[in-house]
N, C-alpha and C positions, 0 to 999 in steps of 0.2 A: 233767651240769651243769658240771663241771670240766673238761670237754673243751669246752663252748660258751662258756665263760669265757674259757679258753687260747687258743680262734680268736679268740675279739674282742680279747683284745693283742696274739695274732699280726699280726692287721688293721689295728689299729691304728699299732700300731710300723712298717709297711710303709707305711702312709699316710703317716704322718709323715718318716720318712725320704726318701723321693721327694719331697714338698714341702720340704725340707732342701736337698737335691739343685738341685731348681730354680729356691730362690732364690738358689743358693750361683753356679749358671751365670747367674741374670739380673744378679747385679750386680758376680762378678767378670769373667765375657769383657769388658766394654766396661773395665774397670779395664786389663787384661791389656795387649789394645786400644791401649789411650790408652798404654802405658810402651811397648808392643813396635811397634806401626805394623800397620798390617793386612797390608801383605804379608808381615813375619817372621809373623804368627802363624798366617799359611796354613798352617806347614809341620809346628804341634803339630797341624789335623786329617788332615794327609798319615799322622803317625807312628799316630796313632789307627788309622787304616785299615789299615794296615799291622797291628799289633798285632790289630786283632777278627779280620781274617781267621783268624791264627793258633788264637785262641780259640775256633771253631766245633770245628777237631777236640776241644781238650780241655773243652768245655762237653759233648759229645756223650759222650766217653768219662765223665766224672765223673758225669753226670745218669742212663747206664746201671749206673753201681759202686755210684752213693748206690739208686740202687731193689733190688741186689740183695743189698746188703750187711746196709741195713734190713731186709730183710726174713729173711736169713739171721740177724741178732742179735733178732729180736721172736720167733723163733722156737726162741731157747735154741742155737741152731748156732753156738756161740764160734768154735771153730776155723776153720771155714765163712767165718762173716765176716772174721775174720781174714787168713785165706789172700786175700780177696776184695780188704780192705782193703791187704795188702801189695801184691799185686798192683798195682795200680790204682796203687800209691806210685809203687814203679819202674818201670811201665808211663810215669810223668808224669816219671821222671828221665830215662829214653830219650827223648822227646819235648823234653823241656826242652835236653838235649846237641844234638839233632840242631838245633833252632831255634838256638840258641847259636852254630853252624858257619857258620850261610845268615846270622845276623846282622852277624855278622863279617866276612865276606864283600862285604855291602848296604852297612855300613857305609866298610869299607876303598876301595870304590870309589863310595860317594854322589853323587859331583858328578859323576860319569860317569852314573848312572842318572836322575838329575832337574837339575833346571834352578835350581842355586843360585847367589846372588850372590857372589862371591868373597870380600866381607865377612862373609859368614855361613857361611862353611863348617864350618869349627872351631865355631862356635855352633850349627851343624845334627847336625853331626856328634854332638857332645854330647848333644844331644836325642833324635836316635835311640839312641845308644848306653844313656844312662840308661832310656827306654824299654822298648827289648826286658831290658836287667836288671830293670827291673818285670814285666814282662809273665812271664819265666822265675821269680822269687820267688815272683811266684801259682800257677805252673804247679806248681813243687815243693811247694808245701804246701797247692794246695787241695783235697788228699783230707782234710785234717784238720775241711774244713767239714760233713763229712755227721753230726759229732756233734751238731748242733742238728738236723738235719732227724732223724734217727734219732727224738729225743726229742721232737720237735716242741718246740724250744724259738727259733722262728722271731725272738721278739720280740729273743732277744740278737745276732741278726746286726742286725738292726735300729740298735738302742744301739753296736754296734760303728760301723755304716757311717756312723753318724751324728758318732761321735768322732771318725774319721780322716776326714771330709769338713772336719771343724772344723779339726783339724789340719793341713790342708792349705793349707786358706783362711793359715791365721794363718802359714803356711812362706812362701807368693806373697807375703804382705802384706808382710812384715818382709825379704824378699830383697829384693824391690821397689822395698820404701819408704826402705829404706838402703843400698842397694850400686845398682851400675850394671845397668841392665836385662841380659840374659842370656836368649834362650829357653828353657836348660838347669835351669833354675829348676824348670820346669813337670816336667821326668823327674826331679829331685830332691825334691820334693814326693811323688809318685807314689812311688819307692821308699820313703821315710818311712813313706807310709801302708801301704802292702805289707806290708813288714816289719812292723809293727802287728797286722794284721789277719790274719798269718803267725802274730804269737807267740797271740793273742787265742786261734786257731782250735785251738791246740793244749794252750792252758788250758782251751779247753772240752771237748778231745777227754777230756785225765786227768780232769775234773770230773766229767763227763756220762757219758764212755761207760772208765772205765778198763779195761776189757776188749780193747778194739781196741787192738793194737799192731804198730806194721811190725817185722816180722821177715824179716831175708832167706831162712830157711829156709819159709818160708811162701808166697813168690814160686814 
């Protein structure tokens, strides 16, 4: 009975949140739109693409550590999980240094690889830079998410994803609505929520699972 209770808020908070999500895309893109001009804002879903490629390898690695870690910790195998858990930490700092290099790199020569307008370059450039700095905060800290999966306590990614989607809105709004348009806006926003959702993950890890701890001797 308390398990069928715990999936209906899991389910619940998942529903909501996605509908969060899609009104938050239906009525700020044409807001965005309307300040940036539709050819600058081509180039936050260029950074986007960029960025999910990257995250196939570590959704892949993370979705393999969170099944085997769970199940190492349901099973009273501290250490076990542990060593799993550190693993999988430094496993996402090597990962996150090597992306760090090629970004740097994409970066320092942008207008040789894509086709920017000479006014936008310094604004593009920015964009990707804040970017892949989001995209490596998530990398670095999201073995700290598998303490709600562990516990099944799904509903509080929920409540998180829901806060910093607010958060975010109200960063575009207020850049926006008072300073000079900027694309770099949209990777400053992004990292806000990151970091957020970085420290979130790991009040839940000491909360939920205080047992998991990265420890270099444990890699």
């Amino acid at each position: 009975k308390k398990e069928n209770k715990r999936l209906s808020i899991n389910i619940i908070a998942q529903v909501i949140t996605f509908s969060v999500q899609m009104a938050i895309s239906f009525f700020l893109t044409p807001f965005v739109v309307n300040k940036l001009g539709a050819d600058a804002y081509g180039y936050i879903g260029l950074t986007d693409s960029f960025v999910m490629y990257a995250q196939i390898i570590i959704i892949a690695l993370n979705s393999m550590a969170g099944r085997f870690v769970t199940i190492a910790y349901h099973q009273n195998k501290i250490e076990e999980a542990n060593k799993l858990f550190s693993s999988v930490f430094y496993a996402n700092i090597f990962l996150t240094v090597v992306i760090m290099l090629i970004s740097l790199c994409c970066v320092g020569w942008l207008e040789y690889l894509i086709n920017i307008p000479d006014i936008l370059i310094t604004d593009v450039k920015a964009l990707f830079s804040l970017m892949f700095l989001n995209f490596m905060v998530s990398v670095t800290f999201s073995t700290y998410q598998l303490a709600t999966f562990i516990k099944n306590r799904l509903e509080l990614n929920a409540i998180r994803s829901i806060i910093a989607n607010i958060a975010r809105v109200s960063i575009l709004l207020v850049c926006f609505g008072l300073f000079v348009p900027h694309l770099w806006y949209i990777g400053l926003a992004a990292v806000v929520c990151s970091l957020y959702v970085a420290y979130t993950n790991y009040g839940y890890t000491r909360k939920l699972t205080p047992e998991l701890k990265v420890k270099l001797n444990y890699f």
